[in-house]
N, CA, C, O and CB atoms as a CASP TS submission, in Angstrom:
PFRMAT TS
TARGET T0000
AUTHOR 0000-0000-0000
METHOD Language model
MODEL 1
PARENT N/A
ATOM      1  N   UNK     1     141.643  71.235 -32.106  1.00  0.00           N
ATOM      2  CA  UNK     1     141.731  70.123 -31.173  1.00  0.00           C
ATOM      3  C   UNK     1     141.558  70.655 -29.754  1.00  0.00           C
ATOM      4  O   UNK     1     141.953  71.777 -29.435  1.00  0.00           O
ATOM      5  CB  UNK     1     143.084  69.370 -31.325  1.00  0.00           C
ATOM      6  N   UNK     2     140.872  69.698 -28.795  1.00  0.00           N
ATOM      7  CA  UNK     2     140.426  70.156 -27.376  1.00  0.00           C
ATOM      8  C   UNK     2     141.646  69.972 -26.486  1.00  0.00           C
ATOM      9  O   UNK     2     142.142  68.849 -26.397  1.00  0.00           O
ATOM     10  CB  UNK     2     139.123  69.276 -26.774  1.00  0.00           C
ATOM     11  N   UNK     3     142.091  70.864 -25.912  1.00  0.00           N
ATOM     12  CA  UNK     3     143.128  71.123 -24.853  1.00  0.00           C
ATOM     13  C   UNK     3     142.353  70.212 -23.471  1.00  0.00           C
ATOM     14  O   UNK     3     141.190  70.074 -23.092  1.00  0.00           O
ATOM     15  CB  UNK     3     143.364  73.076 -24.564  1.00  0.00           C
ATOM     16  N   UNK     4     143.532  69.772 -23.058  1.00  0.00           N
ATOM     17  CA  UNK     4     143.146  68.719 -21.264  1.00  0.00           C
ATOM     18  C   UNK     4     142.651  69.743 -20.769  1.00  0.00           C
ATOM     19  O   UNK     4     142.380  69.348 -19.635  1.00  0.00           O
ATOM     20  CB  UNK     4     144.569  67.975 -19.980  1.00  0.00           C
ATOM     21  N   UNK     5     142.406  70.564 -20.811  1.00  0.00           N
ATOM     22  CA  UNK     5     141.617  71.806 -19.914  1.00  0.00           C
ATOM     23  C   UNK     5     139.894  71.820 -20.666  1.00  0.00           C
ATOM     24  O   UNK     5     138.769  71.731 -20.173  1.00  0.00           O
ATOM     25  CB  UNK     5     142.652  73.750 -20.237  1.00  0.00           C
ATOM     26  N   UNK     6     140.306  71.948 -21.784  1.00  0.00           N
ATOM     27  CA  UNK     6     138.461  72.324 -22.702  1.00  0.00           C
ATOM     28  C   UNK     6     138.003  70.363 -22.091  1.00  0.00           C
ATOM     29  O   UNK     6     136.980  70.181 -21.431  1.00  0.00           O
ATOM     30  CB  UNK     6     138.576  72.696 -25.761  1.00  0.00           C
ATOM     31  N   UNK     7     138.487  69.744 -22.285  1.00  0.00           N
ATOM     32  CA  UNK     7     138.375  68.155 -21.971  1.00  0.00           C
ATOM     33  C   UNK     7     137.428  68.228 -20.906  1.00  0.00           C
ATOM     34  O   UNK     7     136.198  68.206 -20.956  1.00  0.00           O
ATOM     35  CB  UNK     7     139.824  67.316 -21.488  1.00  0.00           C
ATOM     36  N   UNK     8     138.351  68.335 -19.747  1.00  0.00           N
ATOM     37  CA  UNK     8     137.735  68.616 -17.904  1.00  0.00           C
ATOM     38  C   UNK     8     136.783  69.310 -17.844  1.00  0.00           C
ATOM     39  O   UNK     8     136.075  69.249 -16.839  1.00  0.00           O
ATOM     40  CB  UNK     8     138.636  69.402 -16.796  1.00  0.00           C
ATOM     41  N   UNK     9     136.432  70.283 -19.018  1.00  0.00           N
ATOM     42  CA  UNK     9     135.189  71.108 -18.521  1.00  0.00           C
ATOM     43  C   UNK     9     134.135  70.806 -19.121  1.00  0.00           C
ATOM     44  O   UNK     9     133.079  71.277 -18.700  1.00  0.00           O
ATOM     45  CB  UNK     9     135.255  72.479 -18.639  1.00  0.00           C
ATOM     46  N   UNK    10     134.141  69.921 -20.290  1.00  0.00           N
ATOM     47  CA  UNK    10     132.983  69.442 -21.034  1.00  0.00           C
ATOM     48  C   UNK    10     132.519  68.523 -19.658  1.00  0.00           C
ATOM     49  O   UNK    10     131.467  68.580 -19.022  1.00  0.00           O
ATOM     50  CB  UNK    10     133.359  68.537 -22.691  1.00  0.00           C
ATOM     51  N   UNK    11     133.718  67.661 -19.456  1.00  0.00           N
ATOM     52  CA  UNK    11     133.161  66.404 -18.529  1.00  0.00           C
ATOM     53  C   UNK    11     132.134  67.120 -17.322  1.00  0.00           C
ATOM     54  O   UNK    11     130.966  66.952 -16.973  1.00  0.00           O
ATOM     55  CB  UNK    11     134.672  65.466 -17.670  1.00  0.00           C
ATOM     56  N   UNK    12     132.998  67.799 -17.002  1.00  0.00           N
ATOM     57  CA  UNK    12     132.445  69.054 -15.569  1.00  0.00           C
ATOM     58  C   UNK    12     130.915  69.212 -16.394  1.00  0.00           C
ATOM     59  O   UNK    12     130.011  68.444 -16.066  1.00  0.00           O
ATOM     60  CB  UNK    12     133.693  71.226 -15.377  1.00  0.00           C
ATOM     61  N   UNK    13     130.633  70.446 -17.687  1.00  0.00           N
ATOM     62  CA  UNK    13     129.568  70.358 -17.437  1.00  0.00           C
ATOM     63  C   UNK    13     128.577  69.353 -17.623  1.00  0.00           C
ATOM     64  O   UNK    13     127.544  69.337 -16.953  1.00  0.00           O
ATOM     65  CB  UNK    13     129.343  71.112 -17.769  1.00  0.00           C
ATOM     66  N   UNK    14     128.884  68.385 -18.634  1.00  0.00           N
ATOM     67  CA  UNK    14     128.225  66.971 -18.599  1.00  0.00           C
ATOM     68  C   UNK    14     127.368  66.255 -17.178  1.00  0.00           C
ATOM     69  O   UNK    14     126.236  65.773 -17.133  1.00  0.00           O
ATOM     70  CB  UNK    14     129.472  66.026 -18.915  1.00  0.00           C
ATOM     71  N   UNK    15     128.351  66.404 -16.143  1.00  0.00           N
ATOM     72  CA  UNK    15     127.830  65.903 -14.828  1.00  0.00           C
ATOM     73  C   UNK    15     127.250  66.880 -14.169  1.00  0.00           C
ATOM     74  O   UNK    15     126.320  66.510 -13.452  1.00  0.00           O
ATOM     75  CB  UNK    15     128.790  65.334 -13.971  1.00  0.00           C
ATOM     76  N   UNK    16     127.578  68.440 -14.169  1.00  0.00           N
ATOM     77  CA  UNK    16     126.379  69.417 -14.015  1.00  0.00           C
ATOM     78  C   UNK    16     125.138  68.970 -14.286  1.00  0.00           C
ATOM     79  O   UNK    16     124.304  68.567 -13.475  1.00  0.00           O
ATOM     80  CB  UNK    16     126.483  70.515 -14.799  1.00  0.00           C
ATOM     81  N   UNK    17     125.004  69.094 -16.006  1.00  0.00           N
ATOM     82  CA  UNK    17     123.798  68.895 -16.645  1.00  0.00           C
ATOM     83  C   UNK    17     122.991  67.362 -16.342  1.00  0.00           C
ATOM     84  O   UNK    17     121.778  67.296 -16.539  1.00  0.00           O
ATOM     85  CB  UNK    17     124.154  69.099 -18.156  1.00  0.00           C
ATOM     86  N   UNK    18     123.682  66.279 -15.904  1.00  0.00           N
ATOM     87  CA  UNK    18     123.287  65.388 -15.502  1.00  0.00           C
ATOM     88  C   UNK    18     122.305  65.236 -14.023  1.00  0.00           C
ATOM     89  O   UNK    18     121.295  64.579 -13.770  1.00  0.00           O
ATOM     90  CB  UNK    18     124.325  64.854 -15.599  1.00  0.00           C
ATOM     91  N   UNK    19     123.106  66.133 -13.265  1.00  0.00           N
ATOM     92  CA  UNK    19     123.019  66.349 -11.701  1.00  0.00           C
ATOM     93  C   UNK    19     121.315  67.154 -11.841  1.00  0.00           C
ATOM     94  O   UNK    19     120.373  66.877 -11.097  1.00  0.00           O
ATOM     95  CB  UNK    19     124.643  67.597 -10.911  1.00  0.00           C
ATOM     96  N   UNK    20     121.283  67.964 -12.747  1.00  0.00           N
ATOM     97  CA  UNK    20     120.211  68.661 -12.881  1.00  0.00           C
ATOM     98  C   UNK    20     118.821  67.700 -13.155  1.00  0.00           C
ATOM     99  O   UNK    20     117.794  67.628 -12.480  1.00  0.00           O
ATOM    100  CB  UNK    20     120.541  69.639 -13.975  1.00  0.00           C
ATOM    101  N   UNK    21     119.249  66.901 -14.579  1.00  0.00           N
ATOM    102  CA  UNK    21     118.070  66.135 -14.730  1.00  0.00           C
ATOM    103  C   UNK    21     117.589  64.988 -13.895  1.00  0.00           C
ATOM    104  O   UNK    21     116.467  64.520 -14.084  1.00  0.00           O
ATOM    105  CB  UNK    21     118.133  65.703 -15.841  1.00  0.00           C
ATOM    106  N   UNK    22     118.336  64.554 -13.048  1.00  0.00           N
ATOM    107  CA  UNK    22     118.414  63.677 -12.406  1.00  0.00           C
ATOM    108  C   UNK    22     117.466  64.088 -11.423  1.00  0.00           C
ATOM    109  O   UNK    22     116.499  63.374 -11.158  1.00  0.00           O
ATOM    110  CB  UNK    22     119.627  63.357 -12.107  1.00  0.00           C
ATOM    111  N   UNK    23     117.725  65.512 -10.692  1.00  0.00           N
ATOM    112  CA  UNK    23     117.016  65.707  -9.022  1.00  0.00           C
ATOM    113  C   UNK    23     115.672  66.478  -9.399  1.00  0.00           C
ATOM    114  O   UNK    23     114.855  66.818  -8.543  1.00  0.00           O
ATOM    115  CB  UNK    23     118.133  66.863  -7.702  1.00  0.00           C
ATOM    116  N   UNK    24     115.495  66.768 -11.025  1.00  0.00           N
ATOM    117  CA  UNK    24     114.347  67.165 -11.222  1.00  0.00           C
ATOM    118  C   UNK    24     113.477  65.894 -11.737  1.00  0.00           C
ATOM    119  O   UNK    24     112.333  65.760 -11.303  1.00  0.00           O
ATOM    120  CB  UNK    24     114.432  68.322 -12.107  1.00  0.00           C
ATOM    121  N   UNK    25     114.012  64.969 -12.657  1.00  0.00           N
ATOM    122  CA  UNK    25     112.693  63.887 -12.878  1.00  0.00           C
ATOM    123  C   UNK    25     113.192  62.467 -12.156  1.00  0.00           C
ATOM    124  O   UNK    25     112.623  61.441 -12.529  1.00  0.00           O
ATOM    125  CB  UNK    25     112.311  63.551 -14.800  1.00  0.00           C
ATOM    126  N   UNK    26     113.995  62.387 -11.370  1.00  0.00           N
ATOM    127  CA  UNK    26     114.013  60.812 -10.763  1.00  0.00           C
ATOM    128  C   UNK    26     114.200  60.912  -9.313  1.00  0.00           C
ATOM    129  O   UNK    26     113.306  60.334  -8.695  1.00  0.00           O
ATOM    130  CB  UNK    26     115.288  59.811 -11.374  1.00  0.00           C
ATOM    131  N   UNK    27     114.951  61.384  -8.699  1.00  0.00           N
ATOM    132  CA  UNK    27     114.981  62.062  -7.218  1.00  0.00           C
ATOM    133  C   UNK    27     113.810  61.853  -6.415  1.00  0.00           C
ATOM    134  O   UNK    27     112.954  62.686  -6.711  1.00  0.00           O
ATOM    135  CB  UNK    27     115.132  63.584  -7.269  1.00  0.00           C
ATOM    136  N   UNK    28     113.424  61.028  -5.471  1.00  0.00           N
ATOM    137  CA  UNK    28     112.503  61.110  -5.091  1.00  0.00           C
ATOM    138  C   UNK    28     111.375  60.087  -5.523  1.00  0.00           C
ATOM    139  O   UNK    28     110.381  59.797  -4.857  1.00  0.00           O
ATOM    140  CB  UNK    28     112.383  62.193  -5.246  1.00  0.00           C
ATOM    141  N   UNK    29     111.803  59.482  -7.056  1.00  0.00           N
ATOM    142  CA  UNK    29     110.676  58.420  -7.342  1.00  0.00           C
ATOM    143  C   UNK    29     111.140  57.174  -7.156  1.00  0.00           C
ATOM    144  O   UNK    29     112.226  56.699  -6.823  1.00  0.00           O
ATOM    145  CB  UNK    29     110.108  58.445  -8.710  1.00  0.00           C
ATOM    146  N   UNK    30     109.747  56.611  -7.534  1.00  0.00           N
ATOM    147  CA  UNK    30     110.293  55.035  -7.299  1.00  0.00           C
ATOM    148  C   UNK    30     109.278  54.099  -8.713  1.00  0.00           C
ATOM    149  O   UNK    30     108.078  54.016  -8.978  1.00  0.00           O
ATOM    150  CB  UNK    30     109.724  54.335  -5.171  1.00  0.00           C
ATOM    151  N   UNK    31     109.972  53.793  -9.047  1.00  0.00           N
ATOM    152  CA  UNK    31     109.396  53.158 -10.570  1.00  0.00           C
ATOM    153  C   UNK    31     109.176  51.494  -9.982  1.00  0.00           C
ATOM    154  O   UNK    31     110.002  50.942  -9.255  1.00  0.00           O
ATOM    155  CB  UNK    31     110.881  53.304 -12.231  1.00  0.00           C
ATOM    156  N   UNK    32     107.870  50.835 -10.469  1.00  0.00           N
ATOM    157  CA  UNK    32     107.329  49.608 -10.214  1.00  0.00           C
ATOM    158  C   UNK    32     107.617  48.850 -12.045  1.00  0.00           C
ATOM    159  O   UNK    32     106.933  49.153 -13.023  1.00  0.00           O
ATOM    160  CB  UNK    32     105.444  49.854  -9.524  1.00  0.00           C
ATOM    161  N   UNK    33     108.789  47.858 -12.047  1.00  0.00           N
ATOM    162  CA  UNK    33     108.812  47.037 -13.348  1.00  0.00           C
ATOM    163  C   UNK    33     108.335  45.791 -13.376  1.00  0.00           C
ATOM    164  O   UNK    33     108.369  44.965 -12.465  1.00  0.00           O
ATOM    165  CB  UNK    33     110.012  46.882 -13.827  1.00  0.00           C
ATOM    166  N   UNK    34     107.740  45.642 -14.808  1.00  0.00           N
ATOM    167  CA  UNK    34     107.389  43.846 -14.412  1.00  0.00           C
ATOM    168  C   UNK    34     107.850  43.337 -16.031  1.00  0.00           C
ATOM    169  O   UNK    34     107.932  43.960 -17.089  1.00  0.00           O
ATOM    170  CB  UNK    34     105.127  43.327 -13.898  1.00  0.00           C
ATOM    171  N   UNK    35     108.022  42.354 -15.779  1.00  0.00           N
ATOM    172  CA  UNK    35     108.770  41.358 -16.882  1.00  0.00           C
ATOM    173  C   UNK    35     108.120  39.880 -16.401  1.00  0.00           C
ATOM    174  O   UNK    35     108.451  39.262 -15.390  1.00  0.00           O
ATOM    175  CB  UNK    35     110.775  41.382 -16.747  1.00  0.00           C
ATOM    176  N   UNK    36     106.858  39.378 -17.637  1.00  0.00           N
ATOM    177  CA  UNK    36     106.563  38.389 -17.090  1.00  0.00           C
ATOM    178  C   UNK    36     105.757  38.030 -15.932  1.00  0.00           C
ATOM    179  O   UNK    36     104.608  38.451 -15.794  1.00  0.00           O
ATOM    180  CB  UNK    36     107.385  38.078 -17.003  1.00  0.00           C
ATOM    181  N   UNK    37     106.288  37.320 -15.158  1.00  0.00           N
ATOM    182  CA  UNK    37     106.014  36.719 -13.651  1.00  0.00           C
ATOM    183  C   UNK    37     106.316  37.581 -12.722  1.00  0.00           C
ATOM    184  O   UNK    37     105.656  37.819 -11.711  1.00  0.00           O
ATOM    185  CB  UNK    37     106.778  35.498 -13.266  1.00  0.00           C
ATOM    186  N   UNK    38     107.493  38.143 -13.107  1.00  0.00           N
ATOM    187  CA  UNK    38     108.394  38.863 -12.154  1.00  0.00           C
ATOM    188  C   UNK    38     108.281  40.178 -12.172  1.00  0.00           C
ATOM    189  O   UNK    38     107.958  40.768 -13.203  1.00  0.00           O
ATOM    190  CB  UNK    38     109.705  38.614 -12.341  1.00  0.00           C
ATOM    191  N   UNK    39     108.540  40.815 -11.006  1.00  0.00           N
ATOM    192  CA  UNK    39     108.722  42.243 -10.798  1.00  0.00           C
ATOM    193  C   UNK    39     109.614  42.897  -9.696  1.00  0.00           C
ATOM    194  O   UNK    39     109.863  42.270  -8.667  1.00  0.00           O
ATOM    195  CB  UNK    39     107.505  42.708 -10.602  1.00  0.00           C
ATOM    196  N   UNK    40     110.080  44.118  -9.904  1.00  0.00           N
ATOM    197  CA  UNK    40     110.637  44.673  -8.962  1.00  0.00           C
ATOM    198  C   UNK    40     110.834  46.185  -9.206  1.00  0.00           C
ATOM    199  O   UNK    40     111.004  46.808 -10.254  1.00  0.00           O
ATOM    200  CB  UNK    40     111.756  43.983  -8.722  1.00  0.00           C
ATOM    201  N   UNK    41     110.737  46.704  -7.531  1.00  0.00           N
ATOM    202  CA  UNK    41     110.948  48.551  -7.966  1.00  0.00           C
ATOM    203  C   UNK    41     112.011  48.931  -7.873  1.00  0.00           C
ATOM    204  O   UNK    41     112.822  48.265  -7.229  1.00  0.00           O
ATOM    205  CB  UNK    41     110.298  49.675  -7.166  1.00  0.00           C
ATOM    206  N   UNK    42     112.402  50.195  -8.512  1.00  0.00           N
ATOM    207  CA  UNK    42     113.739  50.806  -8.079  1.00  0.00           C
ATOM    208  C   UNK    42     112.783  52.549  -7.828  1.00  0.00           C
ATOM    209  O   UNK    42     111.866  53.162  -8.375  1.00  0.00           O
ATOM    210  CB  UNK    42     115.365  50.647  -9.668  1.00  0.00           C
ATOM    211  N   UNK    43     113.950  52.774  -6.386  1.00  0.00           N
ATOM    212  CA  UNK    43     113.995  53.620  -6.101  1.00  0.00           C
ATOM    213  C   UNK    43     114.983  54.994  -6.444  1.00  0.00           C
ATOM    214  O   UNK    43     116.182  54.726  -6.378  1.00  0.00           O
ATOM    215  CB  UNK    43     113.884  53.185  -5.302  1.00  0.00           C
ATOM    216  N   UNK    44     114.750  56.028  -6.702  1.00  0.00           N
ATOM    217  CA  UNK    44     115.796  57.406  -6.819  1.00  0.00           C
ATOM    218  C   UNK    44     115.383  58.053  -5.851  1.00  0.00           C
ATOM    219  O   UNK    44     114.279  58.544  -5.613  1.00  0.00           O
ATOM    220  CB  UNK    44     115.791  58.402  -8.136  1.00  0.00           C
ATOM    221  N   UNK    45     116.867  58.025  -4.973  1.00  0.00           N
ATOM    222  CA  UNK    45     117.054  59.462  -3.740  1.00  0.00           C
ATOM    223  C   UNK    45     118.008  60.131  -3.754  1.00  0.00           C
ATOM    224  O   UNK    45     118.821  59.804  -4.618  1.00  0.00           O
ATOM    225  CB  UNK    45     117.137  59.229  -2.305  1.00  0.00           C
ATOM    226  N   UNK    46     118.305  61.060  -3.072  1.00  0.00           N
ATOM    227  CA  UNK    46     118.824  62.304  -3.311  1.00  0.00           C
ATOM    228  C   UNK    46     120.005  61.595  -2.278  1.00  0.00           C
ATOM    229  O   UNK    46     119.777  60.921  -1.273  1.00  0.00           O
ATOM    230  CB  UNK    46     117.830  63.870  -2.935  1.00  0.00           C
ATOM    231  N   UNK    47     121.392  61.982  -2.878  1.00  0.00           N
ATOM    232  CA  UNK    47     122.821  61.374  -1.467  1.00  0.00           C
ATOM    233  C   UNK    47     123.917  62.624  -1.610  1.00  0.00           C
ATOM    234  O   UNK    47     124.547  63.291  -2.431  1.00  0.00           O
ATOM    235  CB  UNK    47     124.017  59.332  -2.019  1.00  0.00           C
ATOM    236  N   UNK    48     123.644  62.418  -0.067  1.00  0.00           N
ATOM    237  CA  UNK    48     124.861  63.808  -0.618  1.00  0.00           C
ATOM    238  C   UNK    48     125.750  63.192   0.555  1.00  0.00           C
ATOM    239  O   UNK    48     125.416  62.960   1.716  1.00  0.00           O
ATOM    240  CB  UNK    48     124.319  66.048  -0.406  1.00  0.00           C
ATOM    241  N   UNK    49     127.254  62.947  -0.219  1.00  0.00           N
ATOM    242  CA  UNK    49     128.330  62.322   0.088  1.00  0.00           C
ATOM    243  C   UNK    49     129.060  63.471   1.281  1.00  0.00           C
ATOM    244  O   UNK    49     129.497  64.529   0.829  1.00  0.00           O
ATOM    245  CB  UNK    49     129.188  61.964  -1.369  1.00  0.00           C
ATOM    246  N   UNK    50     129.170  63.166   2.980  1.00  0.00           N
ATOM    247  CA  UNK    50     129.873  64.136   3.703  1.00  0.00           C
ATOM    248  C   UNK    50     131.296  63.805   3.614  1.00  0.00           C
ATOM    249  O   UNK    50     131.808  64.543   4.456  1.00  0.00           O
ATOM    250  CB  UNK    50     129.415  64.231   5.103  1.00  0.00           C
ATOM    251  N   UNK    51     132.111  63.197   3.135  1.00  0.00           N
ATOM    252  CA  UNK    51     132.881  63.279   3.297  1.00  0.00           C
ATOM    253  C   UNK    51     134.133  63.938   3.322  1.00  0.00           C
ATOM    254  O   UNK    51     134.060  64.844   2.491  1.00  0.00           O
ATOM    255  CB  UNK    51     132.703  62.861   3.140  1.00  0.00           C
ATOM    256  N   UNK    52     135.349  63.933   3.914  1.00  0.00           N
ATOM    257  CA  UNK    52     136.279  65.305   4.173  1.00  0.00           C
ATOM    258  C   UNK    52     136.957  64.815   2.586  1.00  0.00           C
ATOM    259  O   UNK    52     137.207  63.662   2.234  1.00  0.00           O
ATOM    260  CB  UNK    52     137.635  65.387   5.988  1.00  0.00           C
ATOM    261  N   UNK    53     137.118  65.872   1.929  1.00  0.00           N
ATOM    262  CA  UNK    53     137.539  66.024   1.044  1.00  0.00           C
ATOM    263  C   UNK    53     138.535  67.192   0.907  1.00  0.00           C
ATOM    264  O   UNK    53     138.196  68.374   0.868  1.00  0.00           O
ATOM    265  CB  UNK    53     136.649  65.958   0.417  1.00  0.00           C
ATOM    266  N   UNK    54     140.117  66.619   0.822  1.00  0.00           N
ATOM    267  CA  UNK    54     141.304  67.307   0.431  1.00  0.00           C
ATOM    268  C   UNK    54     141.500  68.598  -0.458  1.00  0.00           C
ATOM    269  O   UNK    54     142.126  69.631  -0.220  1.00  0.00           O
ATOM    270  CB  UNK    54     141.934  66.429  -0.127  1.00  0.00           C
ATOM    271  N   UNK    55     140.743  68.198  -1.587  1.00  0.00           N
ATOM    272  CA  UNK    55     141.322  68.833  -3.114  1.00  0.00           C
ATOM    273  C   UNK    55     139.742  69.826  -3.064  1.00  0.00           C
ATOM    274  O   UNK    55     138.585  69.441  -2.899  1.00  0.00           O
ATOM    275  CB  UNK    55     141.603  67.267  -4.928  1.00  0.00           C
ATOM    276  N   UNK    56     140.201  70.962  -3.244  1.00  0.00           N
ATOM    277  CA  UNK    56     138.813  71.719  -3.667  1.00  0.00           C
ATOM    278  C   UNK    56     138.104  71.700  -5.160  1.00  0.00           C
ATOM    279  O   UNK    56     138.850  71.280  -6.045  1.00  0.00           O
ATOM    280  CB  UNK    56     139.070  73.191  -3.429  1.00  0.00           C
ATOM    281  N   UNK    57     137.104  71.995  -5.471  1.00  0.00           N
ATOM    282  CA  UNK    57     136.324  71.645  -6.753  1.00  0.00           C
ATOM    283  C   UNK    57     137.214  71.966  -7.829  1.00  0.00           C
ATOM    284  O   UNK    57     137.274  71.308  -8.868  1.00  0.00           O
ATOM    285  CB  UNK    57     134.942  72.428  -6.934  1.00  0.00           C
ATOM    286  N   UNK    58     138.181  73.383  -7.477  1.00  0.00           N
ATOM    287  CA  UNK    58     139.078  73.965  -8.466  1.00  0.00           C
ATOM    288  C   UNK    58     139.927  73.106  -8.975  1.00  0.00           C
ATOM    289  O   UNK    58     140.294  73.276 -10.138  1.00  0.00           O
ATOM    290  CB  UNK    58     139.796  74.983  -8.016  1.00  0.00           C
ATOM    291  N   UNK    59     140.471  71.879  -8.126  1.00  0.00           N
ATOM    292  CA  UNK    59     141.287  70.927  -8.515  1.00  0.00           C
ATOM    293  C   UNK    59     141.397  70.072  -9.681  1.00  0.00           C
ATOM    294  O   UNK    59     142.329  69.532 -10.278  1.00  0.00           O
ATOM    295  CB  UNK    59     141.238  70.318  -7.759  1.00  0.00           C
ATOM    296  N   UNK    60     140.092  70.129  -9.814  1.00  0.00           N
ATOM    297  CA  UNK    60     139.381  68.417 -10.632  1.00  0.00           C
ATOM    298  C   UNK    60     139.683  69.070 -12.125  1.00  0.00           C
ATOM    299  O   UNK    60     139.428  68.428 -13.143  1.00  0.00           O
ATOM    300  CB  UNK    60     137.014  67.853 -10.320  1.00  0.00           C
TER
END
């Protein structure tokens, strides 16, 4: 059974591995959809949050 510690680090690398695929195939694009009549694009950009943050990464 996974200890609250093995838990936090799957999640941890989960959003690593996420963070990765993300700024290599969507980052930067912008996809054109149509349905019908209708259409609309979505955009992917890169955000990097400044905010002051208390707790260091070690925390989480």
């Amino acid at each position: 059974m996974a200890t609250k510690t093995d838990k936090k680090n799957a999640i941890r690398k989960d959003i690593i591995d996420s963070v990765g695929v993300y700024s290599q195939n969507l980052a930067g694009k912008a996809f054109m959809y149509v349905y019908g009549e209708e259409f609309f694009e979505v955009s992917f950009f890169y955000y990097i949050n400044k905010c002051k943050c208390t707790k260091n990464s070690n925390g989480y």
